[in-house]
N, C-alpha and C positions, 0 to 999 in steps of 0.2 A: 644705469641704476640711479634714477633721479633724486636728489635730494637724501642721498644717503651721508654727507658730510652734515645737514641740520640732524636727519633723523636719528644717526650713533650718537645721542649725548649719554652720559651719566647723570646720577640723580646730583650728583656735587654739579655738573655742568662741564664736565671736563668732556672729549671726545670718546667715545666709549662703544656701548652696543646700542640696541631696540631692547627696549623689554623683553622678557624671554616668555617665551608661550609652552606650555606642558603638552601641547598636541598639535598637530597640521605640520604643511611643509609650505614650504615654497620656489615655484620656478628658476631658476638661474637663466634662461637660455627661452627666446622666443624658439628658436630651432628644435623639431620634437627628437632629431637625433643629437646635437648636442646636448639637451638637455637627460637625454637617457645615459647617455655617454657619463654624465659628471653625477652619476650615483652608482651605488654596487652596496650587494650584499657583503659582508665583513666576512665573511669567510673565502672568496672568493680572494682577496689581496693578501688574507692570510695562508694562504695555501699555497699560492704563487711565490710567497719569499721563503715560507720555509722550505717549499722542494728546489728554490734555487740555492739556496744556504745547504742544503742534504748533499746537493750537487756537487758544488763547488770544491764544502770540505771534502768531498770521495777523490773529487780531483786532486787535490791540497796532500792529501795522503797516499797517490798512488802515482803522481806525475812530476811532484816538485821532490827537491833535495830536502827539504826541511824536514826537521826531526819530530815525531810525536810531540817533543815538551816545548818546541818552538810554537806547533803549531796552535797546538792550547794556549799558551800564552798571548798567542794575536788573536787569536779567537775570543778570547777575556776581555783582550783589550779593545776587542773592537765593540762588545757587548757597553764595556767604560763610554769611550769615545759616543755611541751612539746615546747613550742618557745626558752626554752634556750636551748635543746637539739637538739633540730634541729639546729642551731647554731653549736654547740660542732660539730656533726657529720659531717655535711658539710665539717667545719673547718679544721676536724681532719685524718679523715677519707676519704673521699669522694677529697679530695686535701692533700691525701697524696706526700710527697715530694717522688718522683720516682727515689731514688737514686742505684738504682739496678734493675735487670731486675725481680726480681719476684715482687720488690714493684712497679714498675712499670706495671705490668701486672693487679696486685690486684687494682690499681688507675682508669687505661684505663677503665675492665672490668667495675666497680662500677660508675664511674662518666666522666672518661677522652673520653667516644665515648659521653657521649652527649654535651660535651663539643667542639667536632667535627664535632659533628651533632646535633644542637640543637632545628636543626625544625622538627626529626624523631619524630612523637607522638607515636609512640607506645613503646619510651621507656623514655618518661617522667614521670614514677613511676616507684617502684620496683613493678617487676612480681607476680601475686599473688600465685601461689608456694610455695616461698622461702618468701610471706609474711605472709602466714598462718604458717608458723614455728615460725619465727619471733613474731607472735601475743601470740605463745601459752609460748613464754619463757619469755617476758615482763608480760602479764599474771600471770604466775607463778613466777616473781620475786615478783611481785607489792603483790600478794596476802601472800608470805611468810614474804616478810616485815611489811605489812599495812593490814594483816588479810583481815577480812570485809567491811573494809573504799577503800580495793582497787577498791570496783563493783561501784562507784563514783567517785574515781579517773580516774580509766582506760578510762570510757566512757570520760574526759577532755581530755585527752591526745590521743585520737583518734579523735576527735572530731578536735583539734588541727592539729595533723596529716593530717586530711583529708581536711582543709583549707588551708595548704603547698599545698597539693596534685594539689588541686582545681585553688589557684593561681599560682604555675607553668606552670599548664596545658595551662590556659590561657594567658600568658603572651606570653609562643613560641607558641601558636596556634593563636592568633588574633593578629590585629592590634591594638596598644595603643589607647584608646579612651580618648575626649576630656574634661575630666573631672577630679573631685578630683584624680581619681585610676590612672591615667594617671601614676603617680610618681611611684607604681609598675614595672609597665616596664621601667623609666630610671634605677631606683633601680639595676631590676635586670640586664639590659644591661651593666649597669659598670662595672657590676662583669664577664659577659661573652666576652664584646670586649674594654674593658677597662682596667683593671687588676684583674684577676679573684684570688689573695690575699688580696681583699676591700670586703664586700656588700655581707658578709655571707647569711645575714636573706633574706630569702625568703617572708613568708608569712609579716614579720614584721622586721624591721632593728633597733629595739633597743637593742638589744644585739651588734651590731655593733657600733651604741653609747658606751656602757658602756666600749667596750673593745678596741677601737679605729681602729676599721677597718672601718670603713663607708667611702665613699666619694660620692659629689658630682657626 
């Protein structure tokens, strides 16, 4: 990705995006199968988490000891858990500072094209590919950590997941509607033609409260 560490500046000059374009897409991948690979329709990765979270908890409730009011409780908490982490990730990762050309590369690929292009729908999720890997290693942490209590957790934290998924989707696919959710779309517009260092949360902006990136 040549000269993507001069091309992400800001209008202040700080490292940042490309100007953001209202239509077109663009390639990731000279390869025509990896580059199909790293798109997908939003329904497609939302469907896949919520029947594994359907799964899970049926599991959660008919193979482990855990009690009803236990298992709702990790099921909340993982819904909790997954809004601070989407936060974190965005923050951290997904606007990484592109202070050299390979982390600049790693920024563009992962979030800096849709930040170019933010009305391409088919790459407003991650692909599912590289999300079924993804699932199976969160999976495997959550269960070496939290044993048994993770098939109640996990289903929150996807379930979570797939509510990001859900209101991004719609936010660059439709037009604001005239009603409470309306603030969703200023939310997330601040963060994309505004100053995309404000207005982390996506599905929810109180992690941006606590940590003081929010803005009007």
């Amino acid at each position: 990705m040549q000269g993507e560490a001069e091309k992400v500046k800001s209008a202040q000059g700080k490292p940042g995006h490309a100007k953001p374009k209202n239509s077109g897409t663009r390639p990731l991948f000279d390869n025509p199968v990896l580059e199909a690979l790293s798109r997908t329709h939003i329904a497609v990765p939302i469907s896949m988490w919520m029947v594994s979270a359907v799964v899970l908890m049926w599991y959660a409730f008919t193979y482990t000891e855990l009690s009803p009011y236990i298992i709702t409780a990790l099921f909340v908490t993982g819904l909790f858990v997954f809004s601070l982490f989407e936060y974190v990730l965005h923050r951290y990762l997904y606007h990484l500072n592109p202070t050299t050309p390979r982390r600049a590369k790693i920024q563009y690929t992962f979030h800096g094209v849709h930040h170019e292009y933010p009305k391409d729908k088919s790459r407003l999720a991650l692909p599912p590919a590289l999300g079924v890997i993804i699932w199976v290693v969160f999976f495997a942490l959550f269960t070496t950590l939290m044993g048994e209590a993770a098939y109640a957790f996990y289903p929150g934290f996807l379930v979570g997941y797939s509510g990001y998924l859900l209101v991004h989707y719609i936010v660059h696919a439709y037009a604001p509607p005239k009603n409470f959710f309306k603030w969703l779309w200023i939310n997330h517009s601040v963060h994309h033609y505004k100053d995309h260092h404000r207005n982390y949360g996506v599905s929810s902006p109180i992690w941006d409260y606590v940590f003081g990136t929010y803005m009007k």
